[in-house]
C-alpha positions as a printed NumPy array, in Angstrom:
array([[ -9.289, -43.297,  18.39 ],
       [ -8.862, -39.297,  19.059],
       [ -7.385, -38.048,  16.466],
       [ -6.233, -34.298,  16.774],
       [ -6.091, -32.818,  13.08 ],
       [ -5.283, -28.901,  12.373],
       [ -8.542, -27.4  ,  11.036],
       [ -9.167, -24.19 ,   9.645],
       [-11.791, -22.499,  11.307],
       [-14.907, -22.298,   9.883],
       [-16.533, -19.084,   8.586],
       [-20.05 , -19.418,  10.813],
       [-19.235, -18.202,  12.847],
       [-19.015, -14.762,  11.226],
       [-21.583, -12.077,  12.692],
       [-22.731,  -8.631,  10.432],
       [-21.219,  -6.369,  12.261],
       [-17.767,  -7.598,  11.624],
       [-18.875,  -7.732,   7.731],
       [-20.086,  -4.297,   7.464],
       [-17.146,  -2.884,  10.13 ],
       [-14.793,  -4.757,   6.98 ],
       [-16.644,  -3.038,   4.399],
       [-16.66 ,   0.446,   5.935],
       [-12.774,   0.509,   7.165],
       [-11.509,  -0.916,   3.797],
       [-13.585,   1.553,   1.542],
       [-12.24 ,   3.995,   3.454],
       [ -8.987,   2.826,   2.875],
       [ -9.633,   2.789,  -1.178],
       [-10.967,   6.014,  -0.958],
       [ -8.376,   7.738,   0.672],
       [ -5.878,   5.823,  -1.599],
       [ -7.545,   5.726,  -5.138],
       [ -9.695,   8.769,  -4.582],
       [ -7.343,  11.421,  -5.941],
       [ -6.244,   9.594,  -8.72 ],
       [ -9.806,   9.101,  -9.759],
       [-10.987,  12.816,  -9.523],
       [ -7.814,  13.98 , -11.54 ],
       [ -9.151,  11.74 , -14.27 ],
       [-12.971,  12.788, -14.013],
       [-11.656,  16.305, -13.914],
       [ -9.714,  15.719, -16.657],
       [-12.358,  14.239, -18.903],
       [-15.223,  16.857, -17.913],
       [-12.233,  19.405, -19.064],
       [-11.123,  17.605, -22.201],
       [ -7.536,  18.593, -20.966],
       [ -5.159,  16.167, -20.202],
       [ -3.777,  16.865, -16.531],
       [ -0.811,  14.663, -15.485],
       [ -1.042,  12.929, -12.332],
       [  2.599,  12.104, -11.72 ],
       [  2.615,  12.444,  -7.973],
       [ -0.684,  11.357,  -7.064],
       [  0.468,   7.9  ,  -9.234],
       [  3.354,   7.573,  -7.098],
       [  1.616,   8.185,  -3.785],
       [ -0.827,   5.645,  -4.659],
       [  1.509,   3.027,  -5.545],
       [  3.539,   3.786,  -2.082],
       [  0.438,   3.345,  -0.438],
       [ -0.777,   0.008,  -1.946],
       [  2.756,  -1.445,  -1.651],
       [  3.025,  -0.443,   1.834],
       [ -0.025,  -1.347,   3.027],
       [  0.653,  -4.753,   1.644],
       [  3.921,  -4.73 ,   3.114],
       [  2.608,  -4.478,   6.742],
       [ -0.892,  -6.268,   6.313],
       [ -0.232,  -9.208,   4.3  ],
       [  2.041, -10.846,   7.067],
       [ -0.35 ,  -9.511,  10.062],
       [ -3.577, -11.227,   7.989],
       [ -1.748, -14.667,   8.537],
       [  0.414, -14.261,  11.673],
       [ -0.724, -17.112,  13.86 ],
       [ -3.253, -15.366,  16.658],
       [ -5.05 , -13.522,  13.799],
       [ -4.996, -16.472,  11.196],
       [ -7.293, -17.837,  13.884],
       [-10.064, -15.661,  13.493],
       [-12.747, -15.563,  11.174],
       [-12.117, -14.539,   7.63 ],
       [-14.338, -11.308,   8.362],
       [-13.446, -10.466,  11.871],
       [ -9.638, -10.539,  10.49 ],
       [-10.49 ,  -7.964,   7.863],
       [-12.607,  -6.143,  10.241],
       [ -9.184,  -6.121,  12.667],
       [ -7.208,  -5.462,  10.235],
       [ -9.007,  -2.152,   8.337],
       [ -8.374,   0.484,  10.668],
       [ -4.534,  -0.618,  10.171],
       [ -4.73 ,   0.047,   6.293],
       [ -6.746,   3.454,   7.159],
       [ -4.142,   4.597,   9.456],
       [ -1.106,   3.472,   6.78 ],
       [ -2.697,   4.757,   3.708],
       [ -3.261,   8.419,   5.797],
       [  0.455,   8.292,   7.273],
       [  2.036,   7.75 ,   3.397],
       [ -1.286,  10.51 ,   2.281],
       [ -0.204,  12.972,   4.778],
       [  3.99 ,  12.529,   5.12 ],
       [  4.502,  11.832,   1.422],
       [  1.69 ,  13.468,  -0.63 ],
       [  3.346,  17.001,  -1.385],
       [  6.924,  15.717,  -1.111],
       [  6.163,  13.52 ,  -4.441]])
């Protein structure tokens, strides 16, 4: 009996470059994105003044919501969900540098 069944595929067949392209497009990403927010707080400790990071709060939460948004139903969108776990994130990191940039860039001063 040949039984067909719906199997997720399996993650050997992942290869190190795809791991370390993940790694390096999605620090990136959190750089770009919690980067500014992190130096306004080291600054503000080495200064023992408290600085107020209003805007760079608000981009940051733009930028994690957005890149959510758009990634979250790309990561499982049928010709992607077949990939490998780390050749999806691999695909999918220069997507979340470009976003986070785009909401850096258009709505960083504005905010």
């Amino acid at each position: 009996m040949n039984v067909t069944r719906n199997v997720k595929p399996r993650d050997l067949a992942d290869s190190p470059a795809c791991r370390r392209l993940a790694v390096f497009f999605w620090s990136c990403a959190a750089l770009v994105t919690f980067g500014p927010v992190l130096l306004l707080a080291v600054l503000s400790v080495a200064w023992a003044h408290p600085l107020i990071p209003a805007g760079s709060v608000k981009v940051t939460g733009i930028q994690v919501a957005l890149t959510a948004a758009v990634l979250t139903p790309l990561y499982f969108a049928p010709g992607i969900d077949r990939l490998a776990r780390s050749a999806r994130l691999a695909l999918l990191g220069p997507a979340a540098v470009v976003i986070v940039l785009a909401v850096l860039l258009c709505a960083g001063p504005h905010v």
